[in-house]
C-alpha positions in Angstrom: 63.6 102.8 103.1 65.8 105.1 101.6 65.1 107.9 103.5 66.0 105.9 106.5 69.2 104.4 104.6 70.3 107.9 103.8 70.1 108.9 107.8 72.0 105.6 108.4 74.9 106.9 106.1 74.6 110.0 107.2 75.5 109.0 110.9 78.3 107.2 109.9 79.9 109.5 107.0 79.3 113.0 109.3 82.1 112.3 111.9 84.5 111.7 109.4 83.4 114.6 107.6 83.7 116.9 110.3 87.8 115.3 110.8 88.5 116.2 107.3 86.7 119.6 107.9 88.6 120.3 111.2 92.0 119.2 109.7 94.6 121.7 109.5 95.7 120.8 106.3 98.3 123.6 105.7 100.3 122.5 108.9 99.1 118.5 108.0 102.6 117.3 106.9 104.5 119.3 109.9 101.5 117.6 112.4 102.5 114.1 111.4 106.5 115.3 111.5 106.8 115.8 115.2 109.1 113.3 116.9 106.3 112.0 118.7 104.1 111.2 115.9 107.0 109.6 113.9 107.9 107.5 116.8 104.0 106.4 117.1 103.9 105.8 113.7 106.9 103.8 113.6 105.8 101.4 116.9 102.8 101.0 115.7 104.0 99.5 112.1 106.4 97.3 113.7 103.6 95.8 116.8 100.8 95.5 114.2 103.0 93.7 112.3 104.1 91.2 114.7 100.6 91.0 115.9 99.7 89.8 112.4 102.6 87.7 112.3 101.5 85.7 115.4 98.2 85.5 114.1 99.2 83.6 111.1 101.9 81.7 113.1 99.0 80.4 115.7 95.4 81.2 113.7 96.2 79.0 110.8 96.2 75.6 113.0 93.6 76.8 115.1 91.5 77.6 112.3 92.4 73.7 110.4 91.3 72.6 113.7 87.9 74.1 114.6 87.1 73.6 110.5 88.0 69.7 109.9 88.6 68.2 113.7 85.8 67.3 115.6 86.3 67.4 119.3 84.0 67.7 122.3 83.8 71.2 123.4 84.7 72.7 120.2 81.8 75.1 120.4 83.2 76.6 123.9 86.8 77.1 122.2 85.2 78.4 118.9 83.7 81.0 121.6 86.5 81.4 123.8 88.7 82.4 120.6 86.2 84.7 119.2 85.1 86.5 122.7 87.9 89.3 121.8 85.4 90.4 118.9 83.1 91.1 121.7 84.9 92.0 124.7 85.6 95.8 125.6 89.1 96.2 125.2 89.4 97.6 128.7 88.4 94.0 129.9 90.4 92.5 127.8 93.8 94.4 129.1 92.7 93.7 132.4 92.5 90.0 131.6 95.8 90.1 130.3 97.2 91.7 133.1 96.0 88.9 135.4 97.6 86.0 133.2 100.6 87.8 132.0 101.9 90.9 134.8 104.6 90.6 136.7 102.2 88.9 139.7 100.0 87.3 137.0 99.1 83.5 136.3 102.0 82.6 133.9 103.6 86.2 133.7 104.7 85.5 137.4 106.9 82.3 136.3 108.0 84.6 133.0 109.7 87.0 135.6 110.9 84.3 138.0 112.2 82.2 135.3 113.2 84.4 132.9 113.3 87.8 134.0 110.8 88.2 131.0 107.9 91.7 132.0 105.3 92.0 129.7 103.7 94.7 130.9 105.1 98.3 129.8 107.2 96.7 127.0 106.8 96.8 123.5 106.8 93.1 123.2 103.3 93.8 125.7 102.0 96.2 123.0 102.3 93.3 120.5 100.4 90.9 123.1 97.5 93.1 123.7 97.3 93.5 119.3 97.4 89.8 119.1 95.0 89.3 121.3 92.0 91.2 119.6 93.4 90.5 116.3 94.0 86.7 116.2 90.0 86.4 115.8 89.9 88.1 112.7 92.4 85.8 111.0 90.8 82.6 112.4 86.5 83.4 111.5 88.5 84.0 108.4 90.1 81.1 107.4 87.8 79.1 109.2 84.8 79.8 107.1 87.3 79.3 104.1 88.3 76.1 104.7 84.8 74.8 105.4 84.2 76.4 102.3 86.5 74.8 100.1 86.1 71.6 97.6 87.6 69.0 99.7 87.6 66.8 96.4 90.9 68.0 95.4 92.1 66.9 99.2 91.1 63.6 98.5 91.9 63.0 95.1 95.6 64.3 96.3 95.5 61.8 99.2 94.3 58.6 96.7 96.9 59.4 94.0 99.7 58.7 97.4 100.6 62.0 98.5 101.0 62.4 102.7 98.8 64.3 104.7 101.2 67.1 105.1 101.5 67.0 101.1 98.2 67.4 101.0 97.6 70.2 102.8 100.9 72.0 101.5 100.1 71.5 98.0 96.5 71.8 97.8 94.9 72.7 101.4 97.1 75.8 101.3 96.8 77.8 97.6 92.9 77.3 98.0 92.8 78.8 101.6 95.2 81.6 100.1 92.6 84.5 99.1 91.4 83.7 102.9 94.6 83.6 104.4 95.2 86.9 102.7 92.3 88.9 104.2 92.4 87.2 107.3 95.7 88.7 107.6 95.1 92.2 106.2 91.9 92.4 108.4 93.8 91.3 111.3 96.6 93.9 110.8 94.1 96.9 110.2 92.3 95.2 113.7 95.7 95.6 115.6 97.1 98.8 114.2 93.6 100.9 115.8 94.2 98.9 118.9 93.7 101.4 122.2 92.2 99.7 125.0 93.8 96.8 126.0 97.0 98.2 125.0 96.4 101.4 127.2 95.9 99.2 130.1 98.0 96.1 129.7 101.1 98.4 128.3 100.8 101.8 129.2 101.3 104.9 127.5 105.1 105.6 127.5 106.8 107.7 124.3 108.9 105.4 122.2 108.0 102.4 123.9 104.4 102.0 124.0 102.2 104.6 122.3 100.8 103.6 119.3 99.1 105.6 116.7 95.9 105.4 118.6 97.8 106.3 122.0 99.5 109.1 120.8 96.1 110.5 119.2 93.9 110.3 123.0 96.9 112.4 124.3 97.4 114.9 121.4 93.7 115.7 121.7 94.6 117.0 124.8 97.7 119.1 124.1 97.5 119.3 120.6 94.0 118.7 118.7 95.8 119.5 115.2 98.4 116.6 115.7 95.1 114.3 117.1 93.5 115.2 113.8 95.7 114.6 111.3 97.3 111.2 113.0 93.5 110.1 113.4 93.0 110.8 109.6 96.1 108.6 108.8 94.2 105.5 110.7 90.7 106.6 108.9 92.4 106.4 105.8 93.9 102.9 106.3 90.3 101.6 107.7 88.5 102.8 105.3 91.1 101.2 102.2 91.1 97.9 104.4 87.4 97.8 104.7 86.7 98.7 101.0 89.6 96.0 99.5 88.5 93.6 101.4 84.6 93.9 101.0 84.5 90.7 98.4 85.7 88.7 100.6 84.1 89.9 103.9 80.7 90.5 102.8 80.7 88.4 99.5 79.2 91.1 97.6 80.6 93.4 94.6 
């Protein structure tokens, strides 16, 4: 068993090793300098954030709702919002570009109405991040609200207070820990985001490429600039992952 533990490790830890070997560390600074790697950097900051933002905006009552309201069909939506964990990416970009591109089911009315085009727009990058990382935010605080002593609930609601009281006052600080790495797990989900953005956004400088973008065309033109900017992501996953182990895997 620990033999075969230590080949499992091993084919997980040697990729990473070999970016940290292949790094050019005396140029790594300059690498993540260049215009286009600040400009990637910056994008993605600001579209995984407003990702994450819409995640909580829209998880949290989805995630009350699929924990405490019972509903026919509430298996087939459970699914339908966790299908992005599961879905290639690619497939998931191309779904969005039939509901929201120019000629798409609601992006159609968007332009018509609105003059509003997803596609090729930054506001696009931060639909394609939402849409993979919204499930990470709701499994979260899902399984923390069906966790939680719902005593405290009803003693609030006997001593008078109103349901919205309630689930201020009490529902809310006791989902918090969840809340928090749902978030967290949710932004780390978003910011390595490459398929669906690739295909429902594009790939345009300063407008589009994110960190992961910028690194699939690097590699081409510039490995040491791929490296180092891939490092930077490695570096976040791997913190995420580790801070967020107690809650995720409920282990120490």
């Amino acid at each position: 068993m620990l033999a075969a533990a230590a080949v499992a490790v091993a084919f997980f830890a040697l990729p990473l090793l070999g970016l940290i070997r292949d790094a050019s560390w005396s140029t790594f600074l300059a690498d993540l300098s260049t215009p286009d790697s600040l400009s990637a950097l910056r994008l993605s900051l600001i579209c995984s954030l407003s990702a994450t933002g819409l995640s909580v905006l829209f998880g949290m009552p989805l995630a009350w709702v699929l924990a405490r309201v019972r509903f026919p069909g509430r298996a087939l939506v459970r699914g339908l919002v966790l299908l992005p964990l599961v879905l290639p990416p690619v497939v998931g970009g191309v779904a969005l570009l039939t509901a929201f591109s120019r000629r798409g089911l609601l992006g159609e009315h968007l332009y018509d109405w609105f003059g509003v085009q997803l596609t090729f727009s930054t506001a696009g990058v931060v639909l394609a991040e939402a849409f993979v990382a919204l499930p990470f935010f709701v499994i979260t605080v899902e399984a923390g609200l069906r966790s939680m002593d719902r005593r405290y609930e009803e003693a609030a609601t006997t001593l008078g207070a109103r349901p919205f009281t309630v689930f201020r006052r009490v529902t809310l600080p006791m989902v918090a820990p969840s809340m928090i790495a749902g978030a967290v797990l949710s932004w780390a989900r978003a910011l390595g985001e490459f398929g669906a953005t690739i295909t429902f956004a594009g790939n345009i400088v300063g407008r589009t490429q994110t960190l992961p973008l910028a690194i699939y065309q690097e590699l081409v033109t510039d490995p040491d600039v791929a490296v180092a900017l891939s490092l930077v992501l490695l570096a976040v996953s791997l913190t995420v992952i580790v801070s967020m182990r107690d809650r995720w895997l409920g282990a120490s």
